[in-house]
N, C-alpha and C positions, 0 to 999 in steps of 0.2 A: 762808922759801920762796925758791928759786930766780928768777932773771931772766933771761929770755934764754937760756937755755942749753942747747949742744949740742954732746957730744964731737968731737975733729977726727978722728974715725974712728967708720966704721958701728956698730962694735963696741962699746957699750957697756957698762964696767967696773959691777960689782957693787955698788961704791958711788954709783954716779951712779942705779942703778936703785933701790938703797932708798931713796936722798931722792927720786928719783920718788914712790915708795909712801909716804912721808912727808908728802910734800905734797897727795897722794892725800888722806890721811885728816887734812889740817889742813884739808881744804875745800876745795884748791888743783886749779887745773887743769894737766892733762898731755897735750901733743901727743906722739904715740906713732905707732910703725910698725906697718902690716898689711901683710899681703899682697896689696890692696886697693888702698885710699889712708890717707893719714894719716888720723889720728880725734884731735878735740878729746877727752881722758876726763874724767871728775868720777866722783866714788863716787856708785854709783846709788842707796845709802841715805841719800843727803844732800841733804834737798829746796833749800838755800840752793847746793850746789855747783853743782845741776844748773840752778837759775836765773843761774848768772853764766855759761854754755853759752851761754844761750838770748841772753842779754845781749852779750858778745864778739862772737857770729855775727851778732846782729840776725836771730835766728829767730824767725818767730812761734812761740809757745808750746803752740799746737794743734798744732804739726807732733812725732810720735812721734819718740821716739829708742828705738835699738839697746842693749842689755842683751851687755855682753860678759864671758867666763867663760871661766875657764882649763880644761885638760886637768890630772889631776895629772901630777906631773913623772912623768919614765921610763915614760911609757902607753904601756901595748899596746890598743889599740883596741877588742881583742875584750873586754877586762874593764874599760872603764870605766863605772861606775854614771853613765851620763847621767840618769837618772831623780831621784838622790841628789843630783846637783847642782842641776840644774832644780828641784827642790821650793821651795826659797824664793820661786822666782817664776812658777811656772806651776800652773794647778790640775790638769792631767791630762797624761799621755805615753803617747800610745798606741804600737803595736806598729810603727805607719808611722814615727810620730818617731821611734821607736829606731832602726829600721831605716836610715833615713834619715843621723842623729847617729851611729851606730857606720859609717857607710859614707863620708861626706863630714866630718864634724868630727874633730879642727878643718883651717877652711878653709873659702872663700869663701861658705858658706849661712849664709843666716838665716832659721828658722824662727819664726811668729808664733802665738801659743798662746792660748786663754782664761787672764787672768792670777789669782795667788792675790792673794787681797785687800789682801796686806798692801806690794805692791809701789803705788808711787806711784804718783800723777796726773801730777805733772811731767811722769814718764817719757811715758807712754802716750799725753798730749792727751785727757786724760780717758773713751779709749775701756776697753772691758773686753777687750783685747788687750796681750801685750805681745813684743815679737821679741827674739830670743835669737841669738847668735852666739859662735864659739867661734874665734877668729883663729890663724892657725897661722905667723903670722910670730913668728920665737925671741926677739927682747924682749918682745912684746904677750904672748907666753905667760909668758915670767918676771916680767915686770912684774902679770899678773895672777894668777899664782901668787904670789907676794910679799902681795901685794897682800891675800887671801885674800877675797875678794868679789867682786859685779858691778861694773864699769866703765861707764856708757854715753858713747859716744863717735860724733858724728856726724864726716863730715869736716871735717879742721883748716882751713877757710875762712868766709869772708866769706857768710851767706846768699844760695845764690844762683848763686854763682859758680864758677869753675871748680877741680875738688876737688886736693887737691895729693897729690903722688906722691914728693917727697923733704920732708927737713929743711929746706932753703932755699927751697924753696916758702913751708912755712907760717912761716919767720922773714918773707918777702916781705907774705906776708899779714894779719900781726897786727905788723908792725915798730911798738917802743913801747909793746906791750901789756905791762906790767911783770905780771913775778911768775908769766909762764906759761914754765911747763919744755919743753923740747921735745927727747925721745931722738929719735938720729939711726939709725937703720935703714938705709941707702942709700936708692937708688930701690926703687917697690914693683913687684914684680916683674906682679904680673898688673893694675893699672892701671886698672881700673874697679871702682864699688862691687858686692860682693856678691852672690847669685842671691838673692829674695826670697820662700818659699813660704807658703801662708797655711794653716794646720792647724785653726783656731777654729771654720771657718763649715762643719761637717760633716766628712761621711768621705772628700771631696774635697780634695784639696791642689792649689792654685792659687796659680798663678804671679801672684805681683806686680808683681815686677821681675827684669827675664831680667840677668842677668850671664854669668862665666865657667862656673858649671856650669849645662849646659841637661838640658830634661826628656828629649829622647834619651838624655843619658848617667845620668841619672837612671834612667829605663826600663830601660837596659840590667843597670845593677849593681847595681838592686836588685829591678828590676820594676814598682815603682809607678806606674802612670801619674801626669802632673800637668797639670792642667786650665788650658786657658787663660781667663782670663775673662769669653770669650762662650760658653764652652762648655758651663760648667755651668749648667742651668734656676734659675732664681730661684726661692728660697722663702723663707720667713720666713729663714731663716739665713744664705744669701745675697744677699741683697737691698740688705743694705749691706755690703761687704767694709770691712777694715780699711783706713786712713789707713796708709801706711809713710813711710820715708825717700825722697827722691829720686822722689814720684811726682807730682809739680808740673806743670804744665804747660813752665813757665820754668824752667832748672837748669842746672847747669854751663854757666852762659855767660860768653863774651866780652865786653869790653866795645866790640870790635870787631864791626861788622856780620857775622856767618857766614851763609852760605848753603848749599844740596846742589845740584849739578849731576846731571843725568841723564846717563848712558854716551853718551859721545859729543856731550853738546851745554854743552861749556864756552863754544863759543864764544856761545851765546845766553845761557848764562846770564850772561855780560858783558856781552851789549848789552840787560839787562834793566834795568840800574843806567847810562841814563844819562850820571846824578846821579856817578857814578862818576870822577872826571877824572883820577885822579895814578896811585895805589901799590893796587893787587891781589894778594892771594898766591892762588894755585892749588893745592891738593894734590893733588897726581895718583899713579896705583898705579907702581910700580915697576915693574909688567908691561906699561906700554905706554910707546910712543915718544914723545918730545919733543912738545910741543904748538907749533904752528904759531899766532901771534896777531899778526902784522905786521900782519892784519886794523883792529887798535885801536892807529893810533900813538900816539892821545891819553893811552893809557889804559899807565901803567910796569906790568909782569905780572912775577912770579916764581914757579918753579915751585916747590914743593917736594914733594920724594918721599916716597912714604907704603906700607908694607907691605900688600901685598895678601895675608898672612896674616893669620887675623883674630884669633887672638892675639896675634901681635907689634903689629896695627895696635892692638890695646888695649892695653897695654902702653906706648904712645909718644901715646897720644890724646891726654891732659888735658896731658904737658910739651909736644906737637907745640901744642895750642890757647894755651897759657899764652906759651910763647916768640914765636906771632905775634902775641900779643895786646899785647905788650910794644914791636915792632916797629913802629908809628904805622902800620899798614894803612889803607885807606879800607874796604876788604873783604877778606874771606876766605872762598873758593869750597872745598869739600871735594866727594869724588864721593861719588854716593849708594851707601852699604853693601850688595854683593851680596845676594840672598834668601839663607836659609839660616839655620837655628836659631844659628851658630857666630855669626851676625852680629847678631842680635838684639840682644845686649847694648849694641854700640858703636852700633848704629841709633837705639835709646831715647834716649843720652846726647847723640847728634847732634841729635836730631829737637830736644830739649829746649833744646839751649845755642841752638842758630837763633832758638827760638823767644823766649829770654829775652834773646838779643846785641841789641848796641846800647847807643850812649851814656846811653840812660836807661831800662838792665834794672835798673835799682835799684828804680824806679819799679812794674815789675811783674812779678817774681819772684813774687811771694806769690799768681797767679793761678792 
């Protein structure tokens, strides 16, 4: 098995991806590229792989992992038997998942299925759910072409914490951890995890976890609506929705204090902290002027600029959070994410790392 390792170019050679898939199926863990964030992988039919996951991250064990699956090579979209692949792990594919899976896969969705029986407990957290994802980043797909099986892979980090978006991230994050492989993919290009839809609890699909595709663009291209979940009345079948990835209270946090400021009120939310005395970073949108704070001599402020597209500000999130976190801030002010379905995604991850930052989010992440 491999140690440490990762080509000095995004591009990796052919041979570097079969001792991937070698290690794949010696038991071995593989940090890999999406289009995403990184993903720790293990073979999903290996109950002892997917326990040394859960072990590295310091996840708890109840918390579900993602089931990821290749496209066959040279796919045209209109004729892949998604139904043919899913069979080993899902008991039924209605006419919505296809619809859905021939429109958006692969690439940023994961859809959550009643699972067939023979897919693990590990995986699931013991639910009768299990989410499927089809990554459309070009090693993740040769790698899992190669590979010829499931992958589950949560992100390449520490439980908890903030999810990483290149290779030297997650060497950052696991430095020492012998014997884990790590392809290098560049940076990942769209930056937050996944859109999460839940297909199990009825003829509703509900949103779990809003990412990069939302249910407008959903609606649009294929018609479906997707239900948020207050929206659908509770019955026996939804009553309890599935456990996913990333829907913790605590998650992708700092270990730096982060907070959100309201438009226009940075300056209160500095004199809310105090406790505050030295080094503040501010992020502020690239569509407005210099922030005025001579108000707080006490108090060292720095600005840094932040895209007020809400794709590129996804895109730049977790390295924007990861590079200050690195910084010895005392605090880290971001502004609160415009309304708008486009924002959704990056609101969830904000709301989430606020809530788990701080010097002892270690403490309660798992809340």
């Amino acid at each position: 098995m491999s140690t440490d390792k990762s080509d000095s170019t995004p591009l990796q050679s052919s041979a570097v991806i079969n001792e991937a898939v070698q290690t794949l199926h010696d038991g071995g863990l593989v940090a890999f590229p999406t289009e995403t964030v990184y993903g720790l992988g293990a073979d999903a039919n290996n109950p002892e792989a997917i326990k040394k996951i859960f072990a590295v991250k310091g996840r708890p064990s109840n918390h579900p992992l993602i089931v990821h699956l290749a496209a066959p090579d040279k796919y045209d979209v209109a004729q892949i038997d998604w139904a043919a692949l899913l069979s080993p792990w899902v008991r039924d594919v209605s006419e919505k998942a296809l619809l859905l899976m021939n429109t958006f896969w692969p690439g940023p969705l994961t859809l959550v299925f009643q699972k067939d029986k023979s897919v693990l407990r590990e995986i699931t957290g013991g639910q009768d759910t299990v989410a499927i994802r089809a990554p459309a980043h070009p090693i993740a797909q040769e790698l899992l072409r190669k590979f010829k099986g499931g992958v589950v892979a949560p992100s390449a980090n520490r439980f908890g914490k903030i999810s990483p978006t290149s290779a030297a991230d997650v060497h950052n994050e696991f430095e020492g951890e012998l014997g884990l492989m790590v392809l290098d993919g560049g940076d990942c290009e769209i930056g937050i995890e996944s859109t999460i839809i839940d297909l199990s609890s009825g003829d509703k699909p509900i949103l779990l976890r809003p990412g990069a595709i939302t249910p407008s663009e959903i609606l649009a291209k294929t018609g479906i609506k997707v239900y948020q979940v207050g929206e659908v009345k509770k019955t026996d079948e939804t009553d309890s929705l599935p456990r996913v990835s990333g829907s913790l209270l605590a998650h992708y946090a700092p270990t730096t204090p982060l907070r959100l400021y309201a438009p226009g009120r940075v300056l209160d939310a500095l004199s809310e902290f105090p406790d505050t005395k030295s080094r503040v970073a501010v992020a502020v949108w690239d569509s407005e002027s210099s922030l005025v704070l001579e108000d707080h001599p006490s108090i060292d402020v720095e600005e840094v600029i932040v895209s007020s597209d809400s794709t590129a500000f996804a895109s730049r999130l977790y390295r924007s959070l990861r590079d200050l976190d690195q910084q010895a801030w005392d605090l880290i002010l971001f502004p609160e994410p415009p309304a708008g379905e486009e924002w959704d995604g990056v609101r969830d991850r904000l709301q989430r790392a606020c809530f788990g930052s701080g010097p002892s989010s270690s403490s309660h992440v798992s809340n």
